[in-house]
FITOR-440802 format. One record per residue (C-alpha): x, y, z. Coordinates in steps of 0.1 Angstrom, whole numbers. Layout:
// FITOR-440802
@xx=X; yy=Y; zz=Z
...
// end
This chain:
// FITOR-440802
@xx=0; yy=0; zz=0
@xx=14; yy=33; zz=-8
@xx=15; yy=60; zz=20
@xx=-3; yy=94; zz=17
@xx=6; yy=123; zz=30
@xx=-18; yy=138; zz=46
@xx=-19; yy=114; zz=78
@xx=-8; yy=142; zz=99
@xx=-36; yy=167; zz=89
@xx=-62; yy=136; zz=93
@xx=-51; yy=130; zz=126
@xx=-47; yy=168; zz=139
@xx=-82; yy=174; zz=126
@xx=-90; yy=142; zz=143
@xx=-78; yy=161; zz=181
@xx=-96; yy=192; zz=169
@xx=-134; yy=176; zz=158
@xx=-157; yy=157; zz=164
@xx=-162; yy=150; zz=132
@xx=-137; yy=150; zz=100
@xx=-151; yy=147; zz=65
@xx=-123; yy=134; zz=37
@xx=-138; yy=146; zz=5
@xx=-121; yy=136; zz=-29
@xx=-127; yy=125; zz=-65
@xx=-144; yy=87; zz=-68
@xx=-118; yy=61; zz=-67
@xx=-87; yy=83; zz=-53
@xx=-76; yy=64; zz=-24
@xx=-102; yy=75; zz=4
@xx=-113; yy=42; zz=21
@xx=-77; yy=29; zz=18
@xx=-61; yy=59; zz=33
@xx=-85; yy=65; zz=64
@xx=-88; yy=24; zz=67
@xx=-55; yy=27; zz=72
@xx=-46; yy=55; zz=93
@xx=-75; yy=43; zz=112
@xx=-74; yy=4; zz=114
@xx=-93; yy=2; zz=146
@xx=-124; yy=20; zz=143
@xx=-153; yy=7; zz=128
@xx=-164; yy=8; zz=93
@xx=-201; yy=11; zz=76
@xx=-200; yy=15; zz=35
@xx=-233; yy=34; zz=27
@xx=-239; yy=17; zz=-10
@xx=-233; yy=-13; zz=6
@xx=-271; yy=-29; zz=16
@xx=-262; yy=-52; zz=47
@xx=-244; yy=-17; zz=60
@xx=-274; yy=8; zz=48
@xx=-303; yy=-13; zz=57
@xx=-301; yy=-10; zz=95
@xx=-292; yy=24; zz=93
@xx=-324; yy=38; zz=66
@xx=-345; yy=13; zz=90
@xx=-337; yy=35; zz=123
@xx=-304; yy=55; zz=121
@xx=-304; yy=69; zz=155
@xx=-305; yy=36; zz=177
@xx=-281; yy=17; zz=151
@xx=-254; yy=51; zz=156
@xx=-257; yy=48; zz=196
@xx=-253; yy=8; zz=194
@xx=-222; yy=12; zz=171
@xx=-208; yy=41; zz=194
@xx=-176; yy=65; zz=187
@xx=-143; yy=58; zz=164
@xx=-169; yy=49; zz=132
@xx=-161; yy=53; zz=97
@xx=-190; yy=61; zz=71
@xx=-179; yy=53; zz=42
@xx=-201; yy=75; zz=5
@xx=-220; yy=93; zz=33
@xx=-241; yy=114; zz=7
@xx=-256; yy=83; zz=-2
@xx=-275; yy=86; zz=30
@xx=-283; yy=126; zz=39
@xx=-311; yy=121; zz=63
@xx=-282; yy=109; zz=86
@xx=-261; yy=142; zz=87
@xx=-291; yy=160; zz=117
@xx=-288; yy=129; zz=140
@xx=-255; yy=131; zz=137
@xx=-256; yy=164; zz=149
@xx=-273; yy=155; zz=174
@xx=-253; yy=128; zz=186
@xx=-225; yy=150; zz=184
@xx=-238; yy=183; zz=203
@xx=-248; yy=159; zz=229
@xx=-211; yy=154; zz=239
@xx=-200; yy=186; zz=222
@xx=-160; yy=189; zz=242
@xx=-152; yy=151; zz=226
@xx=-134; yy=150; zz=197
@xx=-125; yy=124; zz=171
@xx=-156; yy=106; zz=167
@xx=-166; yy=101; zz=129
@xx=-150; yy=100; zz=102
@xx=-171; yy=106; zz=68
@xx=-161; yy=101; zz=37
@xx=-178; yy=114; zz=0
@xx=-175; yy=122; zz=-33
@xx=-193; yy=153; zz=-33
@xx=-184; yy=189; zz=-21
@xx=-203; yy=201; zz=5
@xx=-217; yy=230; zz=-14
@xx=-235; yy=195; zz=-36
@xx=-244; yy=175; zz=-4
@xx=-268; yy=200; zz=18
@xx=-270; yy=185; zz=48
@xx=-232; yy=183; zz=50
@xx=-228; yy=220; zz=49
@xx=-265; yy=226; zz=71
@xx=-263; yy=201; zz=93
@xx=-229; yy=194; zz=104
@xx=-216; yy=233; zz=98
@xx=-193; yy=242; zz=130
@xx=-189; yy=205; zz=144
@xx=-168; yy=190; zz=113
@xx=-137; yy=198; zz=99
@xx=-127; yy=191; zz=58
@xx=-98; yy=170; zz=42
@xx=-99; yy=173; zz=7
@xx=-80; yy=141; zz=-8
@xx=-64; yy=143; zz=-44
@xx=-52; yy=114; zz=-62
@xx=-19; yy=105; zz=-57
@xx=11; yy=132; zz=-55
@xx=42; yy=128; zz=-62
@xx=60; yy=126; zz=-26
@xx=40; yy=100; zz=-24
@xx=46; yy=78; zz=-49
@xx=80; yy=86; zz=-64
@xx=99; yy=58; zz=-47
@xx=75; yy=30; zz=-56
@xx=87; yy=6; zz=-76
@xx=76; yy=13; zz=-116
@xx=65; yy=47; zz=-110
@xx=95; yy=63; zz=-133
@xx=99; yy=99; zz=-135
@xx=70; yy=126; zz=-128
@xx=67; yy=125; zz=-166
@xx=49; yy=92; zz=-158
@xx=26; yy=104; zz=-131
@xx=17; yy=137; zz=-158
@xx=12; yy=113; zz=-180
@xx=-13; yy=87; zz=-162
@xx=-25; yy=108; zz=-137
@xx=-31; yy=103; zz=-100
@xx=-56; yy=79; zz=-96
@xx=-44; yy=47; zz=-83
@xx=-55; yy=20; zz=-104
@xx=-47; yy=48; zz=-137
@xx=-11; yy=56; zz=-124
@xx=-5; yy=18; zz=-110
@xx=-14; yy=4; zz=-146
@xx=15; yy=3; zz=-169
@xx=-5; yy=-6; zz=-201
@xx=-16; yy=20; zz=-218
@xx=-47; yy=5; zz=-234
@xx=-61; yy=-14; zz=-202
@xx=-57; yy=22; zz=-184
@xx=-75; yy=40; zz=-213
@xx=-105; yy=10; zz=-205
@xx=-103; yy=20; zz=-169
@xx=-106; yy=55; zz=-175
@xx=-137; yy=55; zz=-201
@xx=-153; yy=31; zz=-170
@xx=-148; yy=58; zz=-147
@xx=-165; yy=86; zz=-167
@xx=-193; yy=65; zz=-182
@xx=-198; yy=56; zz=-142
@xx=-196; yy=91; zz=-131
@xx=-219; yy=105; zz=-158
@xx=-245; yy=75; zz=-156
@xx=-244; yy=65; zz=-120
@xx=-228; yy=87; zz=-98
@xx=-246; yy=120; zz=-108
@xx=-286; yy=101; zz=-106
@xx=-275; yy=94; zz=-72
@xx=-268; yy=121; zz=-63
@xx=-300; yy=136; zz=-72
@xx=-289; yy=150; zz=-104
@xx=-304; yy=152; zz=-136
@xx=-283; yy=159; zz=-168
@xx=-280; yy=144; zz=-202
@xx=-252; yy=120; zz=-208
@xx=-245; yy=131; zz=-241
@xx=-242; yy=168; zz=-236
@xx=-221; yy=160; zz=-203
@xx=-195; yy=139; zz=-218
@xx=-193; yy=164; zz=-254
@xx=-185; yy=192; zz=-220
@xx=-161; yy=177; zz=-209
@xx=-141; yy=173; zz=-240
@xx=-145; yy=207; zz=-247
@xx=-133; yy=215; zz=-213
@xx=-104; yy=191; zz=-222
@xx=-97; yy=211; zz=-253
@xx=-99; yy=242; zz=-238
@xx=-80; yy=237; zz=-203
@xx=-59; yy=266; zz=-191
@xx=-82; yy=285; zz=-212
@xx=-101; yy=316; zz=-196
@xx=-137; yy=302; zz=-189
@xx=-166; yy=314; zz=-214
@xx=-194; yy=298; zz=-207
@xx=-215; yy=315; zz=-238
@xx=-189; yy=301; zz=-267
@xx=-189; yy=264; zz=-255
@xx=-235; yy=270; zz=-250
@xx=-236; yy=279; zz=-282
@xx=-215; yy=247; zz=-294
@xx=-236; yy=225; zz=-272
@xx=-267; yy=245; zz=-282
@xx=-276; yy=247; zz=-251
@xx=-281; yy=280; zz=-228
@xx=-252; yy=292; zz=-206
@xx=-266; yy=288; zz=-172
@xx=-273; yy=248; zz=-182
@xx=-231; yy=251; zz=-189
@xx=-228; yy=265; zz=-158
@xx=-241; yy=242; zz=-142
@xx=-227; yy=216; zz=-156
@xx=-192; yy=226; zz=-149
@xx=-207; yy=232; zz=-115
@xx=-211; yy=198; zz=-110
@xx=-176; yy=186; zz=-123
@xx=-163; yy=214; zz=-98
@xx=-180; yy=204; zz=-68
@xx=-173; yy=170; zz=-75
@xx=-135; yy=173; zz=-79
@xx=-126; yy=172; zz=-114
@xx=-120; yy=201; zz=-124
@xx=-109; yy=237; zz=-113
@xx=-115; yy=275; zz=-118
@xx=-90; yy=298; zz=-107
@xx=-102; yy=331; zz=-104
@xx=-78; yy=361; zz=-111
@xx=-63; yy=384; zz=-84
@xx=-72; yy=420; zz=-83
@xx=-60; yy=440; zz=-52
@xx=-100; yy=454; zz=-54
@xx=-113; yy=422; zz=-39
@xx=-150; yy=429; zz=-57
@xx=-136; yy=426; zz=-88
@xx=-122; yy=385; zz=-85
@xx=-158; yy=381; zz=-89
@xx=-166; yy=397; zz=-119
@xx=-140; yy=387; zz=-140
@xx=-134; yy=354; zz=-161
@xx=-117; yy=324; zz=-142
@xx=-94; yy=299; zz=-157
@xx=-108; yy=262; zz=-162
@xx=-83; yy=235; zz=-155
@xx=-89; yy=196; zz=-154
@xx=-74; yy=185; zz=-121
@xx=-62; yy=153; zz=-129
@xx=-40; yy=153; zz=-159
@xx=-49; yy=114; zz=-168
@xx=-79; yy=120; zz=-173
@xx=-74; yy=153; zz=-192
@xx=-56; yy=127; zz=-213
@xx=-85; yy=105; zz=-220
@xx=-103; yy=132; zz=-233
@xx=-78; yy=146; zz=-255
@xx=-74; yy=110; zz=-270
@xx=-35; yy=109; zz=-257
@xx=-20; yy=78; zz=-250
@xx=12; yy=75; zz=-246
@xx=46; yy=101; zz=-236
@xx=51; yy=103; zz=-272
@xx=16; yy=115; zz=-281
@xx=18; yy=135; zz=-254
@xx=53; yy=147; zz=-265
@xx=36; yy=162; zz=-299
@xx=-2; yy=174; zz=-284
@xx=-6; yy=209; zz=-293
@xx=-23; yy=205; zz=-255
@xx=10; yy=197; zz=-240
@xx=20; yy=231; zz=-227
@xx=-14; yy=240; zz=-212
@xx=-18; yy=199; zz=-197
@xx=18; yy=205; zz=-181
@xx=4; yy=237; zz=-163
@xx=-27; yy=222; zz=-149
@xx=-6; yy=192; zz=-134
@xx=18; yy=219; zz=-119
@xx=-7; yy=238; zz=-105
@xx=-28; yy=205; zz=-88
@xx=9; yy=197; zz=-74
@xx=14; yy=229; zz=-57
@xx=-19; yy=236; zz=-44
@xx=-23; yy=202; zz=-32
@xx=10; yy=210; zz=-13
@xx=-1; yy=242; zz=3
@xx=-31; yy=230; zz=15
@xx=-18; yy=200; zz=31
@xx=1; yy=221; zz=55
@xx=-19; yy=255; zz=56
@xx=-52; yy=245; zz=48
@xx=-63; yy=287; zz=43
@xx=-43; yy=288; zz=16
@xx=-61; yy=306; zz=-12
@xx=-48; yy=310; zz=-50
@xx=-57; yy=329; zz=-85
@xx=-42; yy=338; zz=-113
@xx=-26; yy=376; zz=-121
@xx=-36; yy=390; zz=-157
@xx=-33; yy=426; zz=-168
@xx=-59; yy=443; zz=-192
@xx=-28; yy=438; zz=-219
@xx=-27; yy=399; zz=-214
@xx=3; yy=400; zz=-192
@xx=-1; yy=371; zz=-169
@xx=14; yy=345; zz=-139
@xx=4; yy=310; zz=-138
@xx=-4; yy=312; zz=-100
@xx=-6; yy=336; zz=-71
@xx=-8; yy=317; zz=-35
@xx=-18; yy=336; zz=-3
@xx=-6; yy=322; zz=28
@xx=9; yy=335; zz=64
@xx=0; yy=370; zz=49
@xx=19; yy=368; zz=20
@xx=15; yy=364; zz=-20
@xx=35; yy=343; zz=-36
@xx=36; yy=340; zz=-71
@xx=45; yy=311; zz=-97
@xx=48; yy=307; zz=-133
@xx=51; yy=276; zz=-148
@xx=71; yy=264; zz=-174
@xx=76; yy=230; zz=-197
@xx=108; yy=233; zz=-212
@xx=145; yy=226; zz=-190
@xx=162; yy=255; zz=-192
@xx=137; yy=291; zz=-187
@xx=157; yy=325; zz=-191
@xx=150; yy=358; zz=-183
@xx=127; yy=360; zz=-210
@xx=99; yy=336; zz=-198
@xx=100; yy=356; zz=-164
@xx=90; yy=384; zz=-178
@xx=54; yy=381; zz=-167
@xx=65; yy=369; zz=-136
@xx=87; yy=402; zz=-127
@xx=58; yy=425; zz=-140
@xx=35; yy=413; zz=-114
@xx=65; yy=414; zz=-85
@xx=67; yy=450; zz=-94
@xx=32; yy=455; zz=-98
@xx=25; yy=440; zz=-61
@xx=54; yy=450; zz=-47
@xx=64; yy=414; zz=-42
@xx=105; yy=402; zz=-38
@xx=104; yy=369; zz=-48
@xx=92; yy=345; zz=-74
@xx=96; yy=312; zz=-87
@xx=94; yy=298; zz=-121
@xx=85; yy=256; zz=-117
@xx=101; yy=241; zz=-146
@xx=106; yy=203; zz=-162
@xx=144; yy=207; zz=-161
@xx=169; yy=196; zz=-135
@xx=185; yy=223; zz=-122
@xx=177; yy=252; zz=-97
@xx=194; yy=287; zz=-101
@xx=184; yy=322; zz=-97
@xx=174; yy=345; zz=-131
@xx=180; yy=379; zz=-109
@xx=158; yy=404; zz=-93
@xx=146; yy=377; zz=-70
@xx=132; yy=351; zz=-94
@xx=143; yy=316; zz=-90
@xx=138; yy=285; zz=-108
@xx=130; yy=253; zz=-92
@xx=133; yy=219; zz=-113
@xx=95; yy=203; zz=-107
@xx=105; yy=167; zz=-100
@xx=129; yy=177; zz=-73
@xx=104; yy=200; zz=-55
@xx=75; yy=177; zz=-55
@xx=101; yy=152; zz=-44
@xx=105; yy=175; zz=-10
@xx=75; yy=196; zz=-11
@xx=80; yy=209; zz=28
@xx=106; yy=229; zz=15
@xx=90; yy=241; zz=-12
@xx=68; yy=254; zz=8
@xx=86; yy=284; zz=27
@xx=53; yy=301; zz=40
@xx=36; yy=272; zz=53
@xx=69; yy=258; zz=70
@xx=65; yy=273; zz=107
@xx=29; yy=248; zz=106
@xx=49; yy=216; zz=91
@xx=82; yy=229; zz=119
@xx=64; yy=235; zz=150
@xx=34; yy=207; zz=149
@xx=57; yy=183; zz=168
@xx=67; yy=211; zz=197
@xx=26; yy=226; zz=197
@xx=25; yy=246; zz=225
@xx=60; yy=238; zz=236
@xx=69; yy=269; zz=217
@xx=47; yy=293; zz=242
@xx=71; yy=286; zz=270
@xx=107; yy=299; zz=279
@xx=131; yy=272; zz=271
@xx=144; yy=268; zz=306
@xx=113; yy=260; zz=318
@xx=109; yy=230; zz=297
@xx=110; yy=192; zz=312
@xx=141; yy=176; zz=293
@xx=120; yy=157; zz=269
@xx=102; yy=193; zz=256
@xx=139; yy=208; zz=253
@xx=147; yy=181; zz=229
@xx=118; yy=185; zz=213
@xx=125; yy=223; zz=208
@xx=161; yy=216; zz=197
@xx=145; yy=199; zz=169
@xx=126; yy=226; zz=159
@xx=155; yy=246; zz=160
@xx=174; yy=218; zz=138
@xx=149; yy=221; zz=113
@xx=148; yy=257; zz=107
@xx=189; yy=260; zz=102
@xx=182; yy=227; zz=79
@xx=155; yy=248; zz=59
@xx=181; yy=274; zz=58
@xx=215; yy=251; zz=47
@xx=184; yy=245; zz=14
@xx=175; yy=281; zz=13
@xx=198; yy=305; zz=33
@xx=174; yy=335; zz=28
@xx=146; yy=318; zz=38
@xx=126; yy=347; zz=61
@xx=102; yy=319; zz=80
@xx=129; yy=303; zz=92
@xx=147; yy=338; zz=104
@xx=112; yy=350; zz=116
@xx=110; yy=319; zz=136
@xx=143; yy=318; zz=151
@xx=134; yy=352; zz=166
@xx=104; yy=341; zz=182
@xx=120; yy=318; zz=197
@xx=142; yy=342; zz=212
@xx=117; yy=366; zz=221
@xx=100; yy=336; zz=244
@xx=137; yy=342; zz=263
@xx=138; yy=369; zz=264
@xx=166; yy=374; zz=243
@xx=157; yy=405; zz=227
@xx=190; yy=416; zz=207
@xx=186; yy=379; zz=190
@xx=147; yy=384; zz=186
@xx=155; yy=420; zz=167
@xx=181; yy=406; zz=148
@xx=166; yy=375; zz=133
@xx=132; yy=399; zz=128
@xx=155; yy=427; zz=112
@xx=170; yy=398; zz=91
@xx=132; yy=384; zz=79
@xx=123; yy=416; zz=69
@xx=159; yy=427; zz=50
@xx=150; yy=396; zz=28
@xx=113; yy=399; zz=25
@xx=99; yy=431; zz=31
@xx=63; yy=416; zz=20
@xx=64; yy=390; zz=48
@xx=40; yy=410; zz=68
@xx=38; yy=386; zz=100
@xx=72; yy=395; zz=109
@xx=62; yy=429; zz=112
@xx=32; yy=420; zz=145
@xx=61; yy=402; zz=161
@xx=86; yy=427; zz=160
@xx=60; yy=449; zz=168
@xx=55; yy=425; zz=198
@xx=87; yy=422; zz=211
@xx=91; yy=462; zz=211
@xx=59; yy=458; zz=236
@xx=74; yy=432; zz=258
@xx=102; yy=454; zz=258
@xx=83; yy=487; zz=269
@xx=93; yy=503; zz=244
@xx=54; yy=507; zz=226
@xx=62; yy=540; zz=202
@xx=84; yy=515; zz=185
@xx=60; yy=486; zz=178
@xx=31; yy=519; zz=167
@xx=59; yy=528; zz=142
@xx=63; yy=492; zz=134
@xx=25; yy=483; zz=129
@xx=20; yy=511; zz=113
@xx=45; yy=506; zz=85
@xx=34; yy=471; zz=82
@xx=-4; yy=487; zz=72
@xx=15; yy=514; zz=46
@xx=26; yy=485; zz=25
@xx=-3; yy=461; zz=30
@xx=-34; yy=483; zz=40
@xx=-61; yy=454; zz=47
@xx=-32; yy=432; zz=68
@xx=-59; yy=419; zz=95
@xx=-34; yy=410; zz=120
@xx=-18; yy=442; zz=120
@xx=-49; yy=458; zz=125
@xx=-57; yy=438; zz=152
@xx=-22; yy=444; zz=170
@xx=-23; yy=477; zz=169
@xx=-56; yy=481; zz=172
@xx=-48; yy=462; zz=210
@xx=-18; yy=488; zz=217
@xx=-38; yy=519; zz=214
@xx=-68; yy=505; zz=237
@xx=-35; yy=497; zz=263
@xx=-27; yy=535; zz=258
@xx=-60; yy=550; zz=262
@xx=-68; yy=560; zz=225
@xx=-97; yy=544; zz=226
@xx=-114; yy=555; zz=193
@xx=-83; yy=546; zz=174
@xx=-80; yy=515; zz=190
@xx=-116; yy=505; zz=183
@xx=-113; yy=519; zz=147
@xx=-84; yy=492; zz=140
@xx=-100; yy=466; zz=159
@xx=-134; yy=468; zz=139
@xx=-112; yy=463; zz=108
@xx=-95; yy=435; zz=115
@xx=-127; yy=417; zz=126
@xx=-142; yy=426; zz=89
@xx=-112; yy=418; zz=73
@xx=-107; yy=379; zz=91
@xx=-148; yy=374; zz=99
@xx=-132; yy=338; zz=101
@xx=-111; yy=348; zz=132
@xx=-136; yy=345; zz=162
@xx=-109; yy=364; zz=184
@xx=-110; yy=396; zz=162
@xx=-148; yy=402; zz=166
@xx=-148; yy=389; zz=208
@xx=-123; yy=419; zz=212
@xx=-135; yy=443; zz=192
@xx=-170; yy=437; zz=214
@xx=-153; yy=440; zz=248
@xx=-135; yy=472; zz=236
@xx=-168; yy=489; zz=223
@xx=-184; yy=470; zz=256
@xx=-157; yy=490; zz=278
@xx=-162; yy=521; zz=251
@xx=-199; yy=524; zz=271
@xx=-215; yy=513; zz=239
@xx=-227; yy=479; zz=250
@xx=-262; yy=479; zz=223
@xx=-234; yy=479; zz=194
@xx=-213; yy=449; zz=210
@xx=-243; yy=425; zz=218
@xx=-247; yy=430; zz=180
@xx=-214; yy=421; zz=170
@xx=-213; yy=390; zz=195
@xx=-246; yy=382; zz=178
@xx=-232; yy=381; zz=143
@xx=-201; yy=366; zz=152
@xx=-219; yy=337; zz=164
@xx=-237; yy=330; zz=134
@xx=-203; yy=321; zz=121
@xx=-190; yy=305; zz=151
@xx=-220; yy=291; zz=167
@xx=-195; yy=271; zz=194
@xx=-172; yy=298; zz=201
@xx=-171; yy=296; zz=240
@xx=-156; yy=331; zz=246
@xx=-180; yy=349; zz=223
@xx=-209; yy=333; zz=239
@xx=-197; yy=339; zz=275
@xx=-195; yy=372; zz=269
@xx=-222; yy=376; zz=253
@xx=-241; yy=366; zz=288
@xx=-220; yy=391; zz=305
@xx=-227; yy=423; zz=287
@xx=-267; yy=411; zz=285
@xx=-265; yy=402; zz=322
@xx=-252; yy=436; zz=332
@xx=-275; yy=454; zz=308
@xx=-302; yy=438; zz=330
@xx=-312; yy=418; zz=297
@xx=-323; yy=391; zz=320
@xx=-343; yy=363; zz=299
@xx=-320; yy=368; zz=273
@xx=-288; yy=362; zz=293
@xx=-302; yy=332; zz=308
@xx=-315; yy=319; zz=269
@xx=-277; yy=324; zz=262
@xx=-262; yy=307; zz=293
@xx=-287; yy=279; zz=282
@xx=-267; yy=271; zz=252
@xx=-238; yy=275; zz=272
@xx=-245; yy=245; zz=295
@xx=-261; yy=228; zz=267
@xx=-232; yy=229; zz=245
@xx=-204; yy=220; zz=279
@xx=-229; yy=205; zz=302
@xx=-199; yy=190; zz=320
@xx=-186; yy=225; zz=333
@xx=-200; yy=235; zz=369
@xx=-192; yy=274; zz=364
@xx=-217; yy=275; zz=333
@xx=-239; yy=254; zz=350
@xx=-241; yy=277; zz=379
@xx=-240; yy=310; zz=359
@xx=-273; yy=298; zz=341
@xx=-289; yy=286; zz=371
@xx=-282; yy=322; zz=387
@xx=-303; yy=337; zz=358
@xx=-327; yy=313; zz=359
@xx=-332; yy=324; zz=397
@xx=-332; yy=358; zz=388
@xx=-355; yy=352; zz=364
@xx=-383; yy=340; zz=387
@xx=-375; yy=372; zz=410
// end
């Protein structure tokens, strides 16, 4: 059995939920990898009928009987299970790691997923194979092979090129004519699969859904739809473009890219590496693998990653643009060995254009060197080979998950076996930099751990350094910010936050810090101003909206923070610290029956912690009063 990579995400969702869903593409791996990584806890297959019977029959008694640590296995086949589920879980809402779903759908296709379960489970997304993965089993050859067959296992695993082509016209004749009826939809068979072609024909393409209607004769929001479905179901992908005006990524054409370059393959009728070698496709099918490879990289370790494409009104473009850590990173991608100066030049038009100091153009050759001007080539194979360090904004996640909260204490005060712990941390960062010497993370994260020391001349120096190489790497900018607080010296880390917001105006954590240091030095309005903005700006970050509340709270303006609490919990229905105070600020308005209706959900939600359980049955008294 080959090994995946993404065990570790599986099983530090697993500490986090009670719940994980591993979405994917049909036939990618996903029972095999979680029966695997999870070889102890039960298993139910939902199209199987001795598995499904029992549970359509009464699914609530059959889920208590078979208890926590259960797999289910093509869980769309069975949405009327997603509410008791719910249930199950809200009942025990502090215990995590108790399900594990699996399905072939996006929640956006599978309601009940996204209704039902929103808040109490977390999202893997699987891909077929990747090349870390599978580049030292035996027969896999070069990457050219796994661009070539694609990811899927049985595809990539099959050395004949015929009995692969068989397997793959199976697959899409199954998708089309059974998996999409089960699912509920309805579309034709014939226009889906003459769509898809023309998808395959037109991948890397910018996305016009009115050209390929009016060669289907069909209308443009039934093509829509269509490639809906093959998006939500994994199989293809739209990039949007970056604009620094965020409104305008939605009004502008995406790119369409087949995520699987097999099958992209199939449906451009190519074979074998020589076809392949003279495809007038070749270029744009080489792009789409890259992109799937990087993405599929990023989000291992930083799930939050998001990523476009960068195009000028004069058709002056870069392959891909990932945000991550606070920073853009851009990539072009190239076929041939040996890119100059000249195929960067899209590549240095958007550094300058977003004021960005480093690039990277992914290439099929073999060697790695710098083109100037802070553009650098990296030879594909290698980098998929090693993709953690290819991944120098998502490192401190992949660096640190071993040491976790380790890295909050002073050294010193470790027991022996978290020292060694940290001095492996520490290992890895000067490894990352003996790869990359100017790698900013690793200097960014060096000082932190100085900072934790209280070694502030090493802290400053390492930030100092982070920055001198990558004055875009905005999160080195709140923590040298920070350490100027911890040092008293707070005009410093103003100055500091405040140059961090010239160069990147809608930085939400800079907003947020400095936001914090003027409410610590009485500038109140200023403070809240900040803090308002970074809750707006990161609606996902429950912490930016709980302080913003207590601020306006302590402001005297307690009718504007109950509404903010309010919102905020419509996104983050669980968050205990928005909820608590929430009961505060009602209580001491002498909002009485609605403090207590929130203090319910308190102890309904923890019913195993005595102070909630007393704070709502001291509302419920005064209630009565």
């Amino acid at each position: 059995m080959i090994a995946r990579g993404f065990l570790p995400l599986l099983r530090r969702l697993l500490r986090r939920f009670p719940a994980v869903t591993v979405l994917g593409p049909r036939q990618c791996g996903k029972t095999t990898f979680v029966r695997a990584a999870l070889p102890d806890w039960g298993y139910l297959d939902l199209e199987r009928p001795s598995d499904v019977t029992p549970l359509r029959a009464d699914p609530e008694s059959r889920l208590v009987q078979l208890g926590d640590r259960v797999i289910l296995d093509e869980a769309q086949q069975l949405p009327e299970l997603f509410p008791i589920l719910r249930g199950l879980i809200d009942r025990q809402r502090g215990r995590s790691g108790r399900f594990v779903l699996l399905g072939s759908a996006s929640p956006a296709l599978v309601r009940g997923i996204s209704e039902s379960l929103a808040g109490r489970t977390a999202f893997l997304d699987l891909p077929p194979f990747r090349w870390d993965e599978v580049r030292t089993v035996r027969g896999a050859g070069r990457l050219r092979d796994l661009w070539l067959r694609g990811g899927y296992p049985v595809a990539f695993l099959e050395g004949d090129a015929r009995v692969r082509r068989e397997w793959l016209e199976a697959y899409s004749r199954a998708f089309i004519e059974r998996d999409l009826p089960a699912l509920g939809i309805d579309v034709s068979a014939s226009q889906m699969r003459r769509l898809w072609t023309m998808l395959a024909h037109a991948n890397g393409g910018l996305w016009n859904a009115s050209q390929l209607a009016a060669s289907l004769g069909v209308s443009y929001h039934t093509v829509n739809r269509y490639v809906d479905i093959l998006e939500q179901t994994f199989l293809i992908r739209r990039l949007a473009p970056y604009f620094t005006n965020i409104g305008k990524r939605l009004v502008r054409s995406p790119k369409v890219y087949f995520r699987d370059a097999g099958l992209l393959h199939y449906f451009l009728g190519v074979r074998t590496a020589a076809e392949l070698d003279v495809h007038p496709g070749r270029g744009a099918s080489w792009e789409a693998f890259v992109i799937d490879q990087l993405l599929s990289a990023y989000h291992r370790h930083d799930p939050g990653a998001q990523a476009w494409f960068w195009r000028t009104a004069r058709g002056v473009e870069v392959d891909l643009l990932i945000e991550t850590g606070g920073r853009l990173v851009p990539f072009e991608v190239k076929l041939h060995s040996a890119p100059d100066g000249n195929d960067a030049r899209g590549l240095r038009q958007c550094m300058a254009d977003l004021g960005l100091s480093r690039g990277y153009l992914i290439c099929a050759g073999r060697e790695r060197y710098s083109l100037g001007a802070g553009v650098t080539v990296l030879p594909a194979e290698e980098q998929f080979s090693q993709a953690r360090y290819l991944l120098s904004d998502s490192l401190l996640a992949v660096r640190v998950e071993a040491t976790g909260a380790l890295l909050d204490l002073p050294l010193a005060s470790l027991p022996s076996d978290g020292r060694d712990l940290m001095e492996k941390a520490l290992v890895e960062y000067r490894t990352v930099q003996e790869f990359n010497a100017d790698h900013p993370p690793s200097h960014m994260n060096l000082g932190n751990m100085a900072l934790r020391n209280h070694d502030f001349v090493t802290a400053e120096a390492e930030y100092r350094k982070a920055i001198q190489l990558e004055p875009a790497f905005m999160l080195t900018y709140v923590n040298l910010a920070d350490m100027y607080r911890v040092k008293g010296e707070e005009g410093e880390a103003e100055q500091v936050l405040n140059d961090a917001l010239k160069m990147n105006p809608d930085f939400a954590d800079a907003h947020y810090a400095l936001g914090l240091l003027m409410v610590r030095q009485k500038k109140l309005d200023q403070g809240l101003t900040h803090l308002e903005r970074a809750s707006i700006l990161r609606p996902e970050e429950p912490r930016y909206a709980y302080t913003y509340a207590i601020g306006l709270n302590s402001s005297g303006d307690a009718a504007s923070a109950v509404a903010v609490l309010e919102k905020a919990l419509k996104e983050h229905p669980y968050d205990k610290d928005i909820l608590l105070a929430l009961v505060t600020i009602q209580r001491d308005r002498g909002k009485k029956e609605e403090a207590r209706r929130s203090a319910e959900k308190l102890v309904h939600y923890w019913p195993n912690d005595p102070s909630f359980i007393q704070l709502y049955q001291e509302l419920a008294m005064r209630g009565r009063q």
